[in-house]
C-alpha positions as CSV (number, residue, x, y, z in Angstrom):
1,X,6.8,15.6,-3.0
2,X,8.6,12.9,-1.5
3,X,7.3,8.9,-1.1
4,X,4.9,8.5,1.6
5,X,5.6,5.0,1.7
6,X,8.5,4.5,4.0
7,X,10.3,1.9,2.1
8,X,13.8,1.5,0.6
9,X,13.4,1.3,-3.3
10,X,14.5,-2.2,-3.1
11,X,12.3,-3.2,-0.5
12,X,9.2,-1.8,-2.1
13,X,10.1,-4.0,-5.5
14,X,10.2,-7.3,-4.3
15,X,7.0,-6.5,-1.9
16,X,5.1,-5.5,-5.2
17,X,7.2,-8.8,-7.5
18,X,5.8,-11.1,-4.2
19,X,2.2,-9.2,-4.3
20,X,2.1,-9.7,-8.2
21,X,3.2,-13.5,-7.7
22,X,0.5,-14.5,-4.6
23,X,-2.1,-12.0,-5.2
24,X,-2.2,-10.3,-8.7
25,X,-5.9,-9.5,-8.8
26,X,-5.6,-7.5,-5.5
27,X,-5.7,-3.7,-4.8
28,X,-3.0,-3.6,-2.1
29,X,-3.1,-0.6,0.5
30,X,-0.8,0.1,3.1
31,X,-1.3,1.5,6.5
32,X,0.5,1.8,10.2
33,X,3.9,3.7,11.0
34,X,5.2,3.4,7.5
35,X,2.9,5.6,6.3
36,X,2.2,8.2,8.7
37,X,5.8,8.8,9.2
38,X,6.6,7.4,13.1
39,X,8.3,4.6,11.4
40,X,11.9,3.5,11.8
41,X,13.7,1.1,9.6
42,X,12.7,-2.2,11.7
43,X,8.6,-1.0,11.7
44,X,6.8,-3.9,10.1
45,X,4.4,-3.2,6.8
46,X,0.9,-3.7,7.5
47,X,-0.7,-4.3,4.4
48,X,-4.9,-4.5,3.5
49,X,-5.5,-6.8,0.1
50,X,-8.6,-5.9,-1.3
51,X,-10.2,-8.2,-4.0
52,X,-11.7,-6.1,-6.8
53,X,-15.4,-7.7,-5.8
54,X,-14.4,-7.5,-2.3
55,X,-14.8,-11.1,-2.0
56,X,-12.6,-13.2,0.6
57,X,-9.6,-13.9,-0.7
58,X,-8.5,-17.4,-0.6
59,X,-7.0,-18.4,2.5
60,X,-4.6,-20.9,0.5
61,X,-3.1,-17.6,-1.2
62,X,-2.4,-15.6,2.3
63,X,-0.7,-18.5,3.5
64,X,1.5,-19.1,0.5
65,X,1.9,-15.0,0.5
66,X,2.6,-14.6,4.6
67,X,5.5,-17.7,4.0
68,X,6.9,-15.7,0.9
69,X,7.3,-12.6,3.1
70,X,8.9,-14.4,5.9
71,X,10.9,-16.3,3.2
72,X,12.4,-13.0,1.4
73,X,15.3,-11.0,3.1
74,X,13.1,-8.3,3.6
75,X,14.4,-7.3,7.1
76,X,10.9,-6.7,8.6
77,X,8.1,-8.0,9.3
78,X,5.0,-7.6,6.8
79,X,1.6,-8.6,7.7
80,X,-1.3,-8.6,4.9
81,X,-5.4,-8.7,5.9
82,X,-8.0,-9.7,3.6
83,X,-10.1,-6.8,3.6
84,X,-13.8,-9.0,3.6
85,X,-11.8,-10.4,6.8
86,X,-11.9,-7.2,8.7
87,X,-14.6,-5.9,10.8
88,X,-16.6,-3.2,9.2
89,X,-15.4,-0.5,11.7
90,X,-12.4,-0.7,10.3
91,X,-13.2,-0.7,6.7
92,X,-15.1,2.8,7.8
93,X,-11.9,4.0,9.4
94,X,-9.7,3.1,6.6
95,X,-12.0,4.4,3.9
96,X,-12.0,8.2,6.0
97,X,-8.3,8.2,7.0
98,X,-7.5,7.0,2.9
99,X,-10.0,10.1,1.4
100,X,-8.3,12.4,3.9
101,X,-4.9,11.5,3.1
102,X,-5.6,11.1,-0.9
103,X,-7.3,14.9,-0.9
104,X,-3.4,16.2,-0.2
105,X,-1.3,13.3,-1.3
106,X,-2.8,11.6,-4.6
107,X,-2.2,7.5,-4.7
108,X,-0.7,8.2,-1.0
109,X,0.3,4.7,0.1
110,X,-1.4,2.4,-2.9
111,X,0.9,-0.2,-3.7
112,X,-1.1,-1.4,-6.8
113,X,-4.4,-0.9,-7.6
114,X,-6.7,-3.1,-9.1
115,X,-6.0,-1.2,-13.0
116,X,-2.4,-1.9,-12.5
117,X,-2.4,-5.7,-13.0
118,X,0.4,-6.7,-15.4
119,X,1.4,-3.1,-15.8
120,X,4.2,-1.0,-14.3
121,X,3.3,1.2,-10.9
122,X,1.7,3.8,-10.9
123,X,3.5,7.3,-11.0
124,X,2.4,9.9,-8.9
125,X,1.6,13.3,-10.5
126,X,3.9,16.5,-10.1
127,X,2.0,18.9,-8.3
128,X,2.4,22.1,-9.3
129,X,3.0,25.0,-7.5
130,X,1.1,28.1,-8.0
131,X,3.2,31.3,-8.8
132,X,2.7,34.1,-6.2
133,X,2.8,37.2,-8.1
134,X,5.5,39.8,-7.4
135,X,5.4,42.3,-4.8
136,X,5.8,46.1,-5.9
């Protein structure tokens, strides 16, 4: 199964050493083009941070992490949210687009979750294919 997250290798390690730096308590999701395949390589990243007691996170620390972004050579543009910042419709449209998605791609587009702190990314599960039996 390939990445569903549209992002060069390289790309996707300094977003997560930047994330890990600004935001290290944060589940980090990722939505937009990049993830439902309409990207092309100058898409921008849109990004939800979601504190593990879904408090607002401090403003202080999505400025310092919007500046880092814009700082990096990342070639695009990447915009995080505070999920307690977003109006509930959206949280209910995130939550059923992200079920959906996870039912047929497991940890689809979950940069780190909130388990992962300090620890190295999550790998994504082989699926395994179920063997037809042979036709006589």
């Amino acid at each position: 199964m390939a990445d569903q997250l549209h992002l060069l290798p390289r790309h996707r390690e300094q977003i997560q050493a930047l994330l890990q730096e600004h935001v290290p308590e944060a589940e980090v999701w990722a939505y937009g083009s990049r993830v439902n395949g309409q990207s092309h390589d100058a898409s921008d990243l849109d990004l939800v941070l979601r504190d593990p007691n879904l408090q607002k996170i401090d403003a202080c620390q999505l400025a310092d992490l919007s500046e880092a972004f814009t700082e990096s050579n990342i070639p695009f543009l990447i915009e995080a949210r505070d999920w307690a910042r977003l109006p509930e419709s959206f949280h209910r449209e995130a939550i059923q687009w992200f079920k959906r998605r996870q039912r047929r791609f497991p940890f689809l587009a979950v940069i780190r979750r909130f388990a992962d702190r300090g620890r190295q990314p999550l790998r994504r599960p082989r699926l395994r294919r179920r063997r037809r039996p042979i036709a006589s």
